[in-house]
N, C-alpha and C positions, 0 to 999 in steps of 0.2 A: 336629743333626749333632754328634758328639763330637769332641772333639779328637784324639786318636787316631785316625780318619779323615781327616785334614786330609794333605794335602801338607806336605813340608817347606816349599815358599814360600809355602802357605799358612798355615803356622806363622807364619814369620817376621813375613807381612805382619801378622798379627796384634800381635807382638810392639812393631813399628813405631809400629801405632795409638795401644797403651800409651804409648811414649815422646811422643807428639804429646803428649796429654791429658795426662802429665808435665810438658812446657812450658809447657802454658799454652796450647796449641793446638787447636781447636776443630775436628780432620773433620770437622767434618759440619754447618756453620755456619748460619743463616738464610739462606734459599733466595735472597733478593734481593740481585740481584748486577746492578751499574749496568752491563752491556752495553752498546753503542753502537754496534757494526760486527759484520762476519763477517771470514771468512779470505777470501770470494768478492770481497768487494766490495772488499776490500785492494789484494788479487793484479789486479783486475778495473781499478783504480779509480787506483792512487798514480801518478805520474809522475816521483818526484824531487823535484828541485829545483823544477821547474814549478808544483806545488801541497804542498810538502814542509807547508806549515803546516796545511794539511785535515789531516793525517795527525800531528797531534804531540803529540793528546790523544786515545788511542783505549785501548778498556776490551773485552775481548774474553773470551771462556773457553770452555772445550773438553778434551778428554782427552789426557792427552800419550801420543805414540805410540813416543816415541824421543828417545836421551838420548845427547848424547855429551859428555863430561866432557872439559873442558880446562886445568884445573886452578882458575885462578883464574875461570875463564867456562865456560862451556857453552850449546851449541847445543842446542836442541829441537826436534820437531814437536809441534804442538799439531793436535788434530783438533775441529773442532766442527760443526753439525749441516749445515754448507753444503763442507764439504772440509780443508784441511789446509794449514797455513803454519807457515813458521820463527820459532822464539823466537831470541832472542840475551837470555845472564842473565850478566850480572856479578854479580860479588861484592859491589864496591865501588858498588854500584847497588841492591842487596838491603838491604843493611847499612850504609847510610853510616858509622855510625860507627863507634870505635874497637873494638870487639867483633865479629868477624867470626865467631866458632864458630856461629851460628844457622847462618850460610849453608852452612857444611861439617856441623852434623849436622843441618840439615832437608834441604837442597836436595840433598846427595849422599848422605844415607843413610837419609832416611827418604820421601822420595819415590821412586815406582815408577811404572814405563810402567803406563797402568790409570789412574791417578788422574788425577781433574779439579781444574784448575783456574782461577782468574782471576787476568788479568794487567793491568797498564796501562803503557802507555808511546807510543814516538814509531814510523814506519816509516821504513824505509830499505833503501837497497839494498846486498848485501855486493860484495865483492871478483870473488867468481863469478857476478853478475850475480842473483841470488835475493831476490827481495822478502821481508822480515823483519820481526820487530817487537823493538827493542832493549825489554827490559823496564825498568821501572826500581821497580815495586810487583808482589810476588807474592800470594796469597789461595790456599790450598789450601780447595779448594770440598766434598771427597767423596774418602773416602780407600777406596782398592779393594782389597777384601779377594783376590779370586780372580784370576790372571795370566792375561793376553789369550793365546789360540794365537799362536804366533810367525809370522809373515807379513816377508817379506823384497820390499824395491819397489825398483826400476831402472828412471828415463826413465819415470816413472809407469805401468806395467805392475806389476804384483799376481802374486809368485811363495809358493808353499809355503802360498797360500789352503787354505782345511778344504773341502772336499769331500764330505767324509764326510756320508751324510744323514740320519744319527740324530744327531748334532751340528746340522747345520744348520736340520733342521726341529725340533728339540727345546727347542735354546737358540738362536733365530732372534736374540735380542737380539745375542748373540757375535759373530754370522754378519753381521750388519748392520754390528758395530763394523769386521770387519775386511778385509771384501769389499765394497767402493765400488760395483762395478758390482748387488751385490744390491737396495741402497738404490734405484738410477738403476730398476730395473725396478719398483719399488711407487711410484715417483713416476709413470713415465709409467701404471701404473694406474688413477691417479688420475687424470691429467688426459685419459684412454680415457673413465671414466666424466662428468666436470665436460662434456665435450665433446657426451656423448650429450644428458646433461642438457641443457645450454645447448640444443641445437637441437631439442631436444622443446618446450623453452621457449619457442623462437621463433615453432613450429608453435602454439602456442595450448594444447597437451596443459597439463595439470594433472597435477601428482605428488599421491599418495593414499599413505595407510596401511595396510594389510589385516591380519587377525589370521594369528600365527604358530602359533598355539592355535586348532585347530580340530576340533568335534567332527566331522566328517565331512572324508577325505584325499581330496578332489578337486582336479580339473584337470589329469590327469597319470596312467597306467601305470605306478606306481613303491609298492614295498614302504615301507609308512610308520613312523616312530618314535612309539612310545605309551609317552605318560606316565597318568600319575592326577591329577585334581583333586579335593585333598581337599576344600574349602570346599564342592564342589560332589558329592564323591564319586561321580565317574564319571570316564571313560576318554576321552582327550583325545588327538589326534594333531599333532605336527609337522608344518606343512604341509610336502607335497611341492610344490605349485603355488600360485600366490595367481589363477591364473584366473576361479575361478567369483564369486569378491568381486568382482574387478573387471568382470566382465561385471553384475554386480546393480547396479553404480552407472552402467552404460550402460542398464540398465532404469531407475533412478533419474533418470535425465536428465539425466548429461555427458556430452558428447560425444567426449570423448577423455582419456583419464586413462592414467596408466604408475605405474608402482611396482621401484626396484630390490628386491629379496627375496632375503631370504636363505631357501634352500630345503633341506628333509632329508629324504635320502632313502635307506634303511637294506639298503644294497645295497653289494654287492664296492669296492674302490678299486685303482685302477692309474691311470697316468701321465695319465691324461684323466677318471677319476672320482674327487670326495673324497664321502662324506656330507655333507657342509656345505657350500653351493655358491651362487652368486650369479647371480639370472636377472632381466635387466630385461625386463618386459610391456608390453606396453602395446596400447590397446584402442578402435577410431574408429569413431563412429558413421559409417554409410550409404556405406562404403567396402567394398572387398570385395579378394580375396589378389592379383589381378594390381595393384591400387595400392600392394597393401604391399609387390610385389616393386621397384615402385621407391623406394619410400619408403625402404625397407632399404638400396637401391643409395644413396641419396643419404648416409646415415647415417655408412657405413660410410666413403666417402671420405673423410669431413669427420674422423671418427676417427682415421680413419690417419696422415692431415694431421696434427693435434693432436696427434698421439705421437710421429710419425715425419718430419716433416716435407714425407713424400712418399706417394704412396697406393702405389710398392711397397713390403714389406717382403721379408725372409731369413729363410724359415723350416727349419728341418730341411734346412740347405742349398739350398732352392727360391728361386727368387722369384716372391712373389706378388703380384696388381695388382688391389688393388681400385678401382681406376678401371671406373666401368659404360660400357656395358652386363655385364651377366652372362648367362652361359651358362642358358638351361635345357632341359631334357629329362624326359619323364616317365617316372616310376617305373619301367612295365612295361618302356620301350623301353632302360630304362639294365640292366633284369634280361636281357632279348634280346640286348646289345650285346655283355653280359664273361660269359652262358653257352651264347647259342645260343637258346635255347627261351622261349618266347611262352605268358606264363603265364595271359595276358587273361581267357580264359576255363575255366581250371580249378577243380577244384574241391578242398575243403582234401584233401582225402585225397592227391589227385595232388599237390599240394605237397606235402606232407610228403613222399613217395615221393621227386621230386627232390631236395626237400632233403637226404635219405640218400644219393643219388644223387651229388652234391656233398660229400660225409663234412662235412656238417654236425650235427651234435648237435641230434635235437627229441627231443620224447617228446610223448604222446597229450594233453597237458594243455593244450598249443598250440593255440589255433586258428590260421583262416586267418589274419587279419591281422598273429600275430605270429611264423606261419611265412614272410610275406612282407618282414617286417621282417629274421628272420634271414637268409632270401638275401639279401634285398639287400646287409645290414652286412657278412658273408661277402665275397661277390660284385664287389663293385660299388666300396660308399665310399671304398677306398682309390684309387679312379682318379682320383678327380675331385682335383685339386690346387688349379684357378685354381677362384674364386666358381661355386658350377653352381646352379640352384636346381633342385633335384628336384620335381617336381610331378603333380596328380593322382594322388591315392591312393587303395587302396583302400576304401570305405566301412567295413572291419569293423576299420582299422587306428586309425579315427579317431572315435571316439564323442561327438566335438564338433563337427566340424565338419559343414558345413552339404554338401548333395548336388550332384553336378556338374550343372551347366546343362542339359550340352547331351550328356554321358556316364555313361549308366545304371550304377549298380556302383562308380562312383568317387566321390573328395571334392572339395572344390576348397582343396586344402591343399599348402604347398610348405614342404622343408627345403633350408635354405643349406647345402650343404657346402664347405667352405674344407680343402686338404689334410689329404684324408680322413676328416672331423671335423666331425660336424655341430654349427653355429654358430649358428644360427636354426628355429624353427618355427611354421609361421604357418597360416593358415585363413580362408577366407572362413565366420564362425561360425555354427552353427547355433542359430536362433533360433524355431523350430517346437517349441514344448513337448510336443506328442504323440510326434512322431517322437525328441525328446531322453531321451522316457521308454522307448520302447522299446531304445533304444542302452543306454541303462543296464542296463534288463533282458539285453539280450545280457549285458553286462560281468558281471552277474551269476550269469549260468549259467557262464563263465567260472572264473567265482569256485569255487564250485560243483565243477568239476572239478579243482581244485587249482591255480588260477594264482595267486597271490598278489601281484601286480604289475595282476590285473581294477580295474577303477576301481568305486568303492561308489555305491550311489544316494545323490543329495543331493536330499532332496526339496521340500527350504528354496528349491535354487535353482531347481526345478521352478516350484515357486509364482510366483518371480520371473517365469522365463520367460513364466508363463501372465500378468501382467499387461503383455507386450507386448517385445520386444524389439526395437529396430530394428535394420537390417541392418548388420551388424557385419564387419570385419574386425579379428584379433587377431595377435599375435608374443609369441614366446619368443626372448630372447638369453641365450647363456648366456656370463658376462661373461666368468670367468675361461677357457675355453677362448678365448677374441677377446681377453684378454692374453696369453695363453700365445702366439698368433701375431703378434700387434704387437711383443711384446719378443723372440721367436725365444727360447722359453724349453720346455726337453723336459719337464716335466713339471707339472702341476696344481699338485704341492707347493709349484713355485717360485713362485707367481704368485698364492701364500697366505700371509701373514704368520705363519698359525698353525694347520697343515693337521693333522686328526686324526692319533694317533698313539694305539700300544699303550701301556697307562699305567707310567711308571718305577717299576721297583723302587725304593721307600723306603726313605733309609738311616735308619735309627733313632737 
């Protein structure tokens, strides 16, 4: 970037740097810095006079967020990676001795809100009651070239926050520095996921690997990303699913394995779909979908709990309660309920027909299964608010799952939907390699007709299948849409630290 590009405070800050490194002053010093405390555990932690001596050797550092100049002193906020406390700097504490110009051209005119850095000194409480830390050693850690958006706070409340979401998903670092509550919702992310973990762990499951690189995009209805392997000089896909891996090592002989995965899938994005997406599996031997709908039930409470303290949460102004039991209802009867018409026995044409009927969008390339998919999505998903699991599907919607017991034509497959938005998909799995080969072959002729979302023959897992597979139950979670409603957060982007985006113009 040229100079002549630059902002005028971006100039300046520039100019600042110079004068540092004129002093004799180091920006941008060796990383090791004797830390000993946060600002949480300060704030959290000091009592006064009660324990005034815990607190009279403390080494802290963080970004300063605000400066108010007092002439011979100054007040600060210091932000560092746990929240935000008051500095107190004297002059006469910076600079004991008789030369006090450092303090007036470093500390008030070459330091900027932006820059970090470390302090040491004693705590104490001021006059208005504010736990502080009087300094009495400064260290400029990292001098910041480019000026934070201006953010204005009141009674800890966050006003004149950026909004904006080509700013916020662009430069999420800025968005982090300066929106607190952004931060709070990739924490509780994390411990959404630590939480699933944990209780997978307890169950006996084993976490696995699966390849991201795969020459055949199975386990999943979804347009795939193709790259090239040179060493290998062929055509390699992004998986969309890590499915059929993990079902080969239930032919392999464990019993229960998961995998979070990150998945791609080279398809439209809006507020509930990114291309890069995070789904945890997972896959037990000789259990079948009505165990995994409690299994789920149990999962999900414990989640909620672990983020939220309570199994309800506020979504989209809702509240929802993942407390089980959960609702369910099958497919056809939830398509009969919000249109009237009992689609059990029809046949694709007559769907289709309805679905025009409904001013829904098909065309001839559709088969039945994923004409029944679109009524329903149309139709139906958005009713369901509280946990429903939709169940029993149709056999031609589901080319993995295994066939209903006890109901000709259907699967025995349920999806979670949680306000409007499906959150899981599960299957008692099929594990008959003749019948797995004809399913494919359907998917094929699919193909064939123009659908480019049909799933491809894998014949690798074919072969698996034919050496035995036992009776399997499986699930799909898709993680970030189950943050997006634990944090009450409207959109996918939010609830990604660094969600695709169209590529910035370069400034040269």
């Amino acid at each position: 970037m040229q100079t002549a590009q630059l902002s005028e405070q971006e100039i300046i800050r520039r100019e600042k740097l110079k004068e540092l490194q004129q002093l004799g002053i180091d920006p941008y010093p060796a990383p090791l810095y004797p830390v000993n405390t946060s600002s949480t555990i300060v704030k959290e932690n000091f009592k006064g006079e009660e324990n005034k001596a815990e607190f009279a050797n403390i080494c802290i550092a963080g970004r300063i967020m605000s400066i108010r100049d007092m002439g011979k002193a100054s007040f600060a906020l210091l932000q560092d990676s746990h929240g935000k406390i008051q500095l107190y700097i004297r002059r006469d504490d910076i600079c004991p001795g008789d030369d006090k110009s450092l303090y007036d051209k470093v500390w008030k005119h070459l330091i900027d809100i932006g820059d970090i850095i470390g302090v040491k000194g004693y705590v104490f409480i001021t006059k208005t009651g504010e736990t502080s830390i009087h300094v009495t050693e400064l260290s400029i850690l990292t001098k910041s070239l480019k000026p934070l958006p201006v953010v204005k706070e009141k009674e800890g409340e966050t006003f004149d926050a950026v909004t904006d979401p080509e700013f916020k998903y662009r430069q999420r670092y800025a968005d982090l520095l300066i929106n607190p509550q952004v931060k709070e919702t990739f924490v509780k992310r994390t411990k959404l996921i630590n939480s699933i973990r944990s209780f997978l762990n307890e169950q006996g499951a084993l976490e696995v690997d699966t390849p991201v690189l795969q020459s055949i995009p199975g386990g999943a209805a979804a347009k795939p990303f193709i790259t090239h392997h040179n060493a290998l000089d062929t055509a390699f896909y992004l998986r969309i699913a890590n499915e059929l891996y993990l079902k080969r090592l239930i032919v392999g002989g464990f019993d229960w394995v998961y995998e979070f995965s990150r998945n791609f899938r080279n398809e439209g994005m809006d507020r509930t779909h990114n291309p890069e997406f995070t789904v945890l599996e997972f896959y037990t031997a000789y259990k079948d979908y009505l165990w995994m709908m409690e299994i789920t039930e149990q999962l999900l409470e414990r989640a909620a709990i672990a983020v939220n303290g309570n199994t309800k949460v506020i979504a989209d102004g809702k509240e929802i309660d993942f407390k089980a039991p959960y609702k369910r209802i099958t497919m056809f009867d939830a398509i009969k309920e919000f249109t009237g018409v009992d689609i059990s026995n029809m046949t694709e044409v007559e769907i289709r027909e309805l679905c025009r009927e409904q001013h829904i969008h098909v065309d001839n390339t559709m088969g039945k299964g994923k004409l029944v998919d679109e009524l329903f999505s149309e139709k139906c998903e958005d009713h369901f608010v509280q946990p429903t699991f939709i169940i029993d599907y149709p056999v031609e919607m589901s080319p993995l799952t295994k066939r209903h017991r006890t109901k000709p034509g259907l699967v025995e497959r349920f999806e979670l939907i949680v306000n409007g938005k499906e959150i899981a998909n599960a299957y008692t799995e099929l594990n008959d390699p003749i019948d797995q080969r004809e399913r494919f072959e359907d998917q094929s002729k699919l193909m064939e007709r123009g659908d480019d979302e049909a799933m491809y023959i894998d014949y690798d897992f074919l072969r698996a299948l034919e050496y035995g597979m036992p009776p399997t139950s499986g699930i799909g979670f898709g993680i970030d849409r189950l943050c997006m409603l634990l944090t009450n957060q409207p959109s996918i982007q939010d609830v990604l630290l660094f969600p695709q985006m169209r590529p910035e113009k370069q400034i040269e």
